[in-house]
DOPA-688938 format. One record per residue (C-alpha): x, y, z; residue in three letters; residue number from 0. Coordinates in nm, 2 decimals. Each point is the difference from the previous one (the first is absolute). Layout:
<rs>
[[X Y Z] "Ala" NUM]
...
</rs>
This chain:
<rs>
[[4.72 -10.00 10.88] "Unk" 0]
[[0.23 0.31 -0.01] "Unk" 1]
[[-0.12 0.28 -0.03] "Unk" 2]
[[-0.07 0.16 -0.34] "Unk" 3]
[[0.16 0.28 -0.07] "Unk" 4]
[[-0.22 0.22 -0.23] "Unk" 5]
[[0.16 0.20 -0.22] "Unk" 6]
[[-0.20 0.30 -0.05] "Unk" 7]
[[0.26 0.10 -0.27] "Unk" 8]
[[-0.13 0.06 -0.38] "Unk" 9]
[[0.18 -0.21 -0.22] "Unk" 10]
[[0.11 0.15 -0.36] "Unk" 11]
[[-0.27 0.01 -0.24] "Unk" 12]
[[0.17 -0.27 -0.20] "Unk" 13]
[[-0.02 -0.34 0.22] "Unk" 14]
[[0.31 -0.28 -0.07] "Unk" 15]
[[-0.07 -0.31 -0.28] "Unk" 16]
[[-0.08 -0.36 0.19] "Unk" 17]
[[0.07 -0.19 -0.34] "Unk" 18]
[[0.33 -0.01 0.09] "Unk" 19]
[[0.15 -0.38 -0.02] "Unk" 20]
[[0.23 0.05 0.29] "Unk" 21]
[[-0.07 -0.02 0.38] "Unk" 22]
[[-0.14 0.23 0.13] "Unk" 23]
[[0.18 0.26 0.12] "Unk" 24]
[[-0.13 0.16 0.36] "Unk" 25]
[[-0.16 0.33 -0.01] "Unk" 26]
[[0.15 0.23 0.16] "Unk" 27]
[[-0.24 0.31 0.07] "Unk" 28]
[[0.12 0.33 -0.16] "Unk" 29]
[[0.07 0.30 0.19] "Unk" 30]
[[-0.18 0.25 -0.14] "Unk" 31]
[[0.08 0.30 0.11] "Unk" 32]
[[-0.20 0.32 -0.01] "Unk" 33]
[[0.26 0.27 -0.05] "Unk" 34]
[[-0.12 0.37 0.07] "Unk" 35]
[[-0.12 0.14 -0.35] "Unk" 36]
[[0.18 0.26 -0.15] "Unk" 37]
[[-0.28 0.27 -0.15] "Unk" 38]
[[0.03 0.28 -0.23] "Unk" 39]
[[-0.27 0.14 0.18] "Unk" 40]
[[0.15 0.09 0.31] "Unk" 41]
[[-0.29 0.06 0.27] "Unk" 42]
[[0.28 0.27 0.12] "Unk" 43]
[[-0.19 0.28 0.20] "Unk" 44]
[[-0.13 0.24 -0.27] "Unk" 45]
[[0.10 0.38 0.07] "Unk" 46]
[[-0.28 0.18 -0.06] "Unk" 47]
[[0.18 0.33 -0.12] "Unk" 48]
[[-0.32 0.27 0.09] "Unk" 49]
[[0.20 0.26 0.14] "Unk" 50]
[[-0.24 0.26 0.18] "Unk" 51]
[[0.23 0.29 -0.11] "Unk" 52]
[[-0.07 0.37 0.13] "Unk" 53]
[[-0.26 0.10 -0.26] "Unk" 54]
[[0.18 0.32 -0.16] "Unk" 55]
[[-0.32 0.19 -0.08] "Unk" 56]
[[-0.10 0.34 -0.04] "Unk" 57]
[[-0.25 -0.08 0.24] "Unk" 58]
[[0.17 -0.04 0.31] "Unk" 59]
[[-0.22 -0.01 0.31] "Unk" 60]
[[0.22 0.21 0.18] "Unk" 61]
[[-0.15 0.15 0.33] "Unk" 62]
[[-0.22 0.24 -0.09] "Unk" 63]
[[0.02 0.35 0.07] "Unk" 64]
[[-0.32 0.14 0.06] "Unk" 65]
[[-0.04 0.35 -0.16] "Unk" 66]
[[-0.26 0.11 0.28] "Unk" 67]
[[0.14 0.18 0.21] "Unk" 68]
[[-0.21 0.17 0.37] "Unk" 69]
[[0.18 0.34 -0.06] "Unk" 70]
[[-0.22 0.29 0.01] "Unk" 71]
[[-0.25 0.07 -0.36] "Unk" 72]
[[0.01 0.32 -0.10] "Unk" 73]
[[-0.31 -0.01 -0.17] "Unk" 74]
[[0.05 0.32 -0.29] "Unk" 75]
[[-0.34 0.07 -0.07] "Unk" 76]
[[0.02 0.24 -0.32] "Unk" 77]
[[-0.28 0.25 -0.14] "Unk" 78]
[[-0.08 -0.04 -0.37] "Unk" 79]
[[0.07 0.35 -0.16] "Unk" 80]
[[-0.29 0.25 0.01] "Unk" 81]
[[-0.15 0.02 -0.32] "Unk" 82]
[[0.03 0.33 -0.20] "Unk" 83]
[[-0.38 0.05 0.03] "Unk" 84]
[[0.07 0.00 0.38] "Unk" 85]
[[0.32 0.19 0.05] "Unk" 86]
[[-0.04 0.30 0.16] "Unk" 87]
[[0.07 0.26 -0.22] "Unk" 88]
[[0.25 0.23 0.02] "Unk" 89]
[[0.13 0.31 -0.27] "Unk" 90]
[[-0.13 -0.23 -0.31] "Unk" 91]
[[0.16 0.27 -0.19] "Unk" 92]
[[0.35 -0.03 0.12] "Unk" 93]
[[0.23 0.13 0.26] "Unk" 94]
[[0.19 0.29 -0.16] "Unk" 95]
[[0.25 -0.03 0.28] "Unk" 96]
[[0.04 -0.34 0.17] "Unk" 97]
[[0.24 0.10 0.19] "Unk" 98]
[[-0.19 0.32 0.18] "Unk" 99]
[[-0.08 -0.04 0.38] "Unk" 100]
[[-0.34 -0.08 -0.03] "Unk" 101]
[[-0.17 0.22 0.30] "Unk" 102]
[[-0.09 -0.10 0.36] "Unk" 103]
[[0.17 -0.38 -0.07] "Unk" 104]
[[0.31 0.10 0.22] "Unk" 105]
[[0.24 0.00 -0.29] "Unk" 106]
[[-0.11 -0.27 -0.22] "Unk" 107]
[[0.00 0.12 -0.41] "Unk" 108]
[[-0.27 -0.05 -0.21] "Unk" 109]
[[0.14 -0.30 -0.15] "Unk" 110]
[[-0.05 -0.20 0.33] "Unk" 111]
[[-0.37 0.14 0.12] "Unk" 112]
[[-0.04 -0.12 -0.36] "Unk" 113]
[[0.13 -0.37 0.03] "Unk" 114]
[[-0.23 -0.01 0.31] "Unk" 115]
[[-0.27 0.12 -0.20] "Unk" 116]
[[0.03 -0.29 -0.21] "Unk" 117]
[[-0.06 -0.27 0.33] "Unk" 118]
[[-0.30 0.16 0.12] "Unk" 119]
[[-0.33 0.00 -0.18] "Unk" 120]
[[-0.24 0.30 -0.06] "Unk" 121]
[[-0.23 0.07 0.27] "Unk" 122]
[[0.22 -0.08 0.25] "Unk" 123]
[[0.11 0.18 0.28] "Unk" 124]
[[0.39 -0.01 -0.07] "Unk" 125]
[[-0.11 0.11 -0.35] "Unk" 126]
[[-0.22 0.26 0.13] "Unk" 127]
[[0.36 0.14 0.15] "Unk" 128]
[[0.18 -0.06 -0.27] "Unk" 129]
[[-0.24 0.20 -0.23] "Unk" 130]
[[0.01 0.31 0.23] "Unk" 131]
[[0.40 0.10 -0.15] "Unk" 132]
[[-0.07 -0.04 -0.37] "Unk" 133]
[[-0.06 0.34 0.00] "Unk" 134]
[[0.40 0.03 0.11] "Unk" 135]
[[0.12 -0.26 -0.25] "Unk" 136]
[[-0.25 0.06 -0.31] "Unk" 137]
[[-0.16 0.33 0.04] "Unk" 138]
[[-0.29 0.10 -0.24] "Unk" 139]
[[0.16 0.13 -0.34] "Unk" 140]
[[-0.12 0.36 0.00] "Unk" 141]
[[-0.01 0.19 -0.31] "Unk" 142]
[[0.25 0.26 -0.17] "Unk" 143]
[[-0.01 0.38 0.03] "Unk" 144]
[[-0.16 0.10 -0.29] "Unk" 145]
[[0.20 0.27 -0.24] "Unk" 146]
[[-0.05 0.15 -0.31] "Unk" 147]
[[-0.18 -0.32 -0.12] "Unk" 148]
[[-0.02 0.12 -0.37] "Unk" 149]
[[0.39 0.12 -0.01] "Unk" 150]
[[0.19 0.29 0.12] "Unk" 151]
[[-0.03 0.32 -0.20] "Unk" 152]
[[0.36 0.09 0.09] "Unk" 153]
[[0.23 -0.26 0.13] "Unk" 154]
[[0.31 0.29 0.09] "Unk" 155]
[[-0.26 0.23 0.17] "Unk" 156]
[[0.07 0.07 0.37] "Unk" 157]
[[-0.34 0.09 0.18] "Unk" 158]
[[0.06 0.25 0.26] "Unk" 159]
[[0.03 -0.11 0.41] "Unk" 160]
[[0.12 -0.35 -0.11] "Unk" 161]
[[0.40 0.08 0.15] "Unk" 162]
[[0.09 -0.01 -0.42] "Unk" 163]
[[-0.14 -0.31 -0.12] "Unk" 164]
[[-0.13 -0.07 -0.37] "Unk" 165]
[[-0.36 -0.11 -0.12] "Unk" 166]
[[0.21 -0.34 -0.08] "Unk" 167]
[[0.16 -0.03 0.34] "Unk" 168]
[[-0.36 0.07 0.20] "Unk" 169]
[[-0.12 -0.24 -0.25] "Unk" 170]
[[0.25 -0.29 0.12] "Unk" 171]
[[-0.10 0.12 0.37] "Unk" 172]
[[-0.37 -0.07 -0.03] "Unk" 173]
[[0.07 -0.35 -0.15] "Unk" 174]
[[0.18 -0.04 0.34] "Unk" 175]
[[-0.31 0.12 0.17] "Unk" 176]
[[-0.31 -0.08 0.11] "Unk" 177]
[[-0.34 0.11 -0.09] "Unk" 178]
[[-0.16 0.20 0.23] "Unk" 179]
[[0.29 0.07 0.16] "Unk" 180]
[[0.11 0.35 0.14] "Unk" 181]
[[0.32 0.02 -0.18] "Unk" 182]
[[-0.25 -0.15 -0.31] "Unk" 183]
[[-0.25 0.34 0.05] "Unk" 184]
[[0.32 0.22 -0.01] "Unk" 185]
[[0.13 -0.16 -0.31] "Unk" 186]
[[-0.37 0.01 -0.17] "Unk" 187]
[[0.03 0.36 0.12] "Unk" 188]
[[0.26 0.12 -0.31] "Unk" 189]
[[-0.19 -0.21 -0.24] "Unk" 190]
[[-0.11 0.27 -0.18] "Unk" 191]
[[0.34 0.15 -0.05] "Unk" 192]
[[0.13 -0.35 -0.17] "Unk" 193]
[[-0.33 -0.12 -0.18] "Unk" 194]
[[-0.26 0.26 -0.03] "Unk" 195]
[[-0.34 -0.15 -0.11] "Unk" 196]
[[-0.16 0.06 -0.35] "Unk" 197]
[[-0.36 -0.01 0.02] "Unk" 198]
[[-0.08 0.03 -0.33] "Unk" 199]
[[0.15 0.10 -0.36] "Unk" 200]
[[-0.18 0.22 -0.26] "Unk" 201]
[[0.04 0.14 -0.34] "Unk" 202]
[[0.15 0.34 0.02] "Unk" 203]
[[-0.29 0.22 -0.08] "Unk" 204]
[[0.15 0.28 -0.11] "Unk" 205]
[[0.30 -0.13 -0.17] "Unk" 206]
[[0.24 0.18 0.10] "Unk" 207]
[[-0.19 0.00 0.37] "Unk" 208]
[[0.03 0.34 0.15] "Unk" 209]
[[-0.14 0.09 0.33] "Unk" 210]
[[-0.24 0.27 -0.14] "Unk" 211]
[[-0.43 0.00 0.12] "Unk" 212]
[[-0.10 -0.23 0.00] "Unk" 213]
[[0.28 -0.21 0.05] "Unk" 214]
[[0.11 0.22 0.31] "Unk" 215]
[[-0.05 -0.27 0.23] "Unk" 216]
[[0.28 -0.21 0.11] "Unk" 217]
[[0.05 -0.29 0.04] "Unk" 218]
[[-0.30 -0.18 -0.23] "Unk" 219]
[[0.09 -0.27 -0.25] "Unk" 220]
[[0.23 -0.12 -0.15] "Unk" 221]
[[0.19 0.21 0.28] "Unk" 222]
[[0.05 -0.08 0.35] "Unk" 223]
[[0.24 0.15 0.30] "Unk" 224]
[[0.18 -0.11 0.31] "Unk" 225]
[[0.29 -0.04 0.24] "Unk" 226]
[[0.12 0.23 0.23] "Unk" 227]
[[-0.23 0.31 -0.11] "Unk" 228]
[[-0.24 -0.01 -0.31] "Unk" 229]
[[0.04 0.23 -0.30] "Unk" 230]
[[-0.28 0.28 -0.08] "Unk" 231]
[[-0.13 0.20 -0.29] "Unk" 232]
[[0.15 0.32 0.04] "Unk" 233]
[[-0.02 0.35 -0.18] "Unk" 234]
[[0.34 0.18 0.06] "Unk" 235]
[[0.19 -0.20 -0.28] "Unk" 236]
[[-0.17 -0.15 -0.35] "Unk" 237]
[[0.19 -0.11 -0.33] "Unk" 238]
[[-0.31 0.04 -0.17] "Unk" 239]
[[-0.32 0.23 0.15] "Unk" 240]
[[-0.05 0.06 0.32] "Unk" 241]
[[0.04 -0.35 0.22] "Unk" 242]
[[0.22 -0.28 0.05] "Unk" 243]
[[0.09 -0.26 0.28] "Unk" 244]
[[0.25 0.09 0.29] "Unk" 245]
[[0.23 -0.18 0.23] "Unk" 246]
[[-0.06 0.04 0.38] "Unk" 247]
[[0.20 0.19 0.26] "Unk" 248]
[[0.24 -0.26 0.15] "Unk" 249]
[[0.23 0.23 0.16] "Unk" 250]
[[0.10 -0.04 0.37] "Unk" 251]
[[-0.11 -0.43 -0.05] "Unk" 252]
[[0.28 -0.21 0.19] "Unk" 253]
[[0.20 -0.21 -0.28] "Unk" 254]
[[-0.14 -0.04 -0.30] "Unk" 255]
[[-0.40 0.07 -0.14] "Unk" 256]
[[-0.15 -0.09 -0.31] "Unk" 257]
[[-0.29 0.06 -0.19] "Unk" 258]
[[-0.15 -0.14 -0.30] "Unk" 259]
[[-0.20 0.15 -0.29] "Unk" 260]
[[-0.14 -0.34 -0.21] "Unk" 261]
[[-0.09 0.01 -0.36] "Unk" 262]
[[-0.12 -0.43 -0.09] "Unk" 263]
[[-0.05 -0.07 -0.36] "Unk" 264]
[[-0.20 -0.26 -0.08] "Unk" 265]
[[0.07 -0.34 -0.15] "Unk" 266]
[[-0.14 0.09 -0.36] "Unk" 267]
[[0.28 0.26 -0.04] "Unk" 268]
[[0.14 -0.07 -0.34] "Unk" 269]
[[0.36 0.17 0.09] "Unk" 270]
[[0.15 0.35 -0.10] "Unk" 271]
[[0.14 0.26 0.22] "Unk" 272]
[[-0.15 0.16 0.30] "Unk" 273]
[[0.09 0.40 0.06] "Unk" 274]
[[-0.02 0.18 0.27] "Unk" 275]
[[0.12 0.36 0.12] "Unk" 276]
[[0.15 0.08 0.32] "Unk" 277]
[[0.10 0.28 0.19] "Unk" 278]
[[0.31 -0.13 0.27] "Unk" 279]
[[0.15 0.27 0.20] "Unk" 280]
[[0.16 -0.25 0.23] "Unk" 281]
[[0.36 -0.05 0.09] "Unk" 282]
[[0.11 -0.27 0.19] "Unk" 283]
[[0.10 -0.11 0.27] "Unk" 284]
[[-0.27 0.15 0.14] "Unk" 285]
[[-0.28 -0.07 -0.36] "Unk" 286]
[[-0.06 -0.18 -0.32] "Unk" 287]
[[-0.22 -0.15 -0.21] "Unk" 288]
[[0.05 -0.35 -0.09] "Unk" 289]
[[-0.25 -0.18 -0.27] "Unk" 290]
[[-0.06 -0.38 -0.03] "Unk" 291]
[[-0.16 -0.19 -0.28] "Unk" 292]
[[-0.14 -0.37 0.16] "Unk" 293]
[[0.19 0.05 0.30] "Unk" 294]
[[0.38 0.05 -0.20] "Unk" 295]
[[0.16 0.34 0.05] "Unk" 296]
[[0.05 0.20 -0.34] "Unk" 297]
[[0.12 0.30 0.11] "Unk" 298]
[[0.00 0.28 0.21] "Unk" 299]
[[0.00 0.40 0.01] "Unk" 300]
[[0.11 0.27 0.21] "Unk" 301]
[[0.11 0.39 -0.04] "Unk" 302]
[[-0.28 0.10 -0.29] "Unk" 303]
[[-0.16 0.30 0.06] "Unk" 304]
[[-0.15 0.02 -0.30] "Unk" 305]
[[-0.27 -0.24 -0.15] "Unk" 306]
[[0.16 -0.27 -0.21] "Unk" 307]
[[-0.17 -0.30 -0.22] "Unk" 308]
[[0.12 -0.35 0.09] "Unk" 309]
[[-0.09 -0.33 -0.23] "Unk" 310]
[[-0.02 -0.37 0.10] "Unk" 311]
[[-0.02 -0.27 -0.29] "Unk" 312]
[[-0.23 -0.25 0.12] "Unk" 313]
[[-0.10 -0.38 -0.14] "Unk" 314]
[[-0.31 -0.09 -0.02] "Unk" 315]
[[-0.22 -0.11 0.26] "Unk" 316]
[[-0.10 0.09 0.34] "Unk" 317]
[[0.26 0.25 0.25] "Unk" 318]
[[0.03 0.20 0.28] "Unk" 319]
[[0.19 0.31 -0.01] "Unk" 320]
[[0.09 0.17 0.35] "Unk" 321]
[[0.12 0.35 0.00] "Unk" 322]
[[0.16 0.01 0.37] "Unk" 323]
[[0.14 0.31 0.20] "Unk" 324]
[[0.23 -0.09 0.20] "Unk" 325]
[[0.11 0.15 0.31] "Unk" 326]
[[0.37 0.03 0.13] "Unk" 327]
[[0.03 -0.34 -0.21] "Unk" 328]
[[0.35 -0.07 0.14] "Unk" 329]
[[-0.14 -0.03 0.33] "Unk" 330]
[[0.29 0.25 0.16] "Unk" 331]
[[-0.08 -0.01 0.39] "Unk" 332]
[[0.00 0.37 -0.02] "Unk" 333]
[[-0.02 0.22 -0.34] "Unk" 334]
[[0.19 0.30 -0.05] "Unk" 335]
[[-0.16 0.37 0.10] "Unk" 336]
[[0.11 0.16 -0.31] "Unk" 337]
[[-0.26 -0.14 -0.31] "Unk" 338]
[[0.09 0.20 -0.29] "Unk" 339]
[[-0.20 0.27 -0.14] "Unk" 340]
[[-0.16 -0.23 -0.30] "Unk" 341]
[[-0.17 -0.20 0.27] "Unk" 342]
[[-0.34 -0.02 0.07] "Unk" 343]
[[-0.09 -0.31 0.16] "Unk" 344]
[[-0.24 -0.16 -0.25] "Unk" 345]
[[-0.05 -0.09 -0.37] "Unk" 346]
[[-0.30 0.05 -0.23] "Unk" 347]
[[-0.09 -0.20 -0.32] "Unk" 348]
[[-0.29 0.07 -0.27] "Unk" 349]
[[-0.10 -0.14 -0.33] "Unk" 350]
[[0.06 -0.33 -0.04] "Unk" 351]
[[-0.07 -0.15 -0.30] "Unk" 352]
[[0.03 -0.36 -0.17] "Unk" 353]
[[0.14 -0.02 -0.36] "Unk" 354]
[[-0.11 -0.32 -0.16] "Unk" 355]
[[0.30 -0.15 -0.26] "Unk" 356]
</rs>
């Protein structure tokens, strides 16, 4: 027996008829042959497309810097501001000149001691230092030579030994000046001339008031006297009886004298005309006689030798009338020698009298 050959082949699906009426023809196997299938899936390596691109981020691990560094450390170490209840104090009233060399700092003003002032606190030490030159930078306000406090009789008058200066002008000086001064005393000294003091008015009893007993006493109110010399009651000259008031001697006085004779009329004075008489045997430049109603000039006399009534309207109300002889009123540094005959080197005045309109 030969061999059989085993065919291991799958036939088709479909196997050949045997009712055929003809021999039967030989089988003959069929090569089958597996040819490679052809896929539409091709099993082709896959290219897995995940590209690790550089990440463009803002956060980009770049080396690091560090920001600590070893250099040295200034370490500020910085004093909260004194409080004002602590600073040491120094001219709370102000500097009047911040710019003045405050003394014993070696040249520094009083601006800068101040500044310092302000970074120390009271009590302290430095302060204590500091405090010692206020009185350079913000001396003590002292007060103002006093002057004629209730007005100057006479503005225009110049007392004598004040080198030719007015009431007004000494006035200005003792606002410049200091009370208790001695160039204050000196300037008090004249104030007499340029405000003499009223004490005290009173009704004119008699009306017209002579200077007759009992009223032979002078001065008593409503009169008073002063400046360089004081007037008296004198009996050589009278417009009426035997009395009236007299200027005093000023001859030989260096520049020019005054003297007042003061009539005040009280506030209930209901206005009119006030008369007076006057004998004036003065001749300038070396005499007059000058009269002022509330401290304004009205007028003045000179050359009558003979007694002569003057009037002086009046308003109402309270005044002060100052009869003043005046000697060498010009102030001339040196008077002439020759004084006329007419002279006599005073004035006189008697019965005055208010006239009520």
């Amino acid at each position: 027996e030969a061999p059989v050959a085993s065919v291991a082949s799958e036939a088709p699906s479909t196997a050949p008829s045997f009712e055929s009426t003809g021999p039967i023809p030989t089988y003959a196997p069929t090569a089958v042959t597996e040819a490679p299938v052809t896929s539409t899936t091709t099993n082709a390596p896959t290219a897995t497309v995940i590209t690790e691109s550089p990440v463009s981020s803002t956060v980009t691990e770049a080396p690091v810097l560090s920001i600590t560094t070893n250099a040295p450390t200034t370490t500020v170490i910085t004093e909260s501001p004194v409080s004002s209840a602590e600073t040491c104090t120094f001219c709370e009233g102000g500097i009047p000149d911040p710019d003045a060399e405050a003394a014993g700092t070696g040249g520094q003003t009083c601006a800068q001691v101040k500044a310092n002032a302000d970074e120390e606190t009271n009590g302290s030490a430095i302060c204590d230092i500091l405090q010692e030159v206020e009185s350079s930078c913000c001396p003590e306000p002292t007060a103002a030579c006093t002057f004629c406090e209730e007005g100057i009789s006479n503005p225009e008058l110049v007392p004598p030994d004040t080198g030719g200066q007015t009431c007004a002008q000494i006035g200005l000086l003792a606002a410049d000046d200091t009370e208790g001064s001695g160039t204050c005393t000196t300037i008090q000294a004249v104030e007499s001339a340029c405000c003499p003091q009223i004490e005290s008015c009173a009704p004119l009893d008699p009306n017209p008031y002579t200077f007759e007993p009992p009223n032979n006493v002078f001065p008593v109110a409503p009169w008073t006297t002063g400046g360089d010399g004081v007037w008296t009651i004198d009996d050589t000259n009278a417009q009426e009886g035997t009395y009236s008031i007299k200027s005093p001697d000023l001859d030989g006085s260096e520049g020019t004298a005054v003297s007042n004779a003061t009539l005040a009329i009280c506030d209930d004075f209901a206005g009119g005309v006030l008369m007076f008489n006057t004998l004036a045997p003065v001749a300038p430049p070396y005499d007059i006689l000058v009269w002022y109603v509330d401290g304004v000039e009205i007028s003045r006399l000179a050359g009558e030798p003979e007694w002569s009534a003057v009037p002086i309207s009046l308003p109402p109300g309270a005044h002060r009338i100052d009869f003043q002889y005046q000697y060498n009123p010009f102030s001339l540094p040196e008077l002439p020698n020759d004084p006329p005959p007419i002279r006599q080197g005073a004035v006189w005045i008697d019965a005055v009298g208010l006239q009520i309109m």
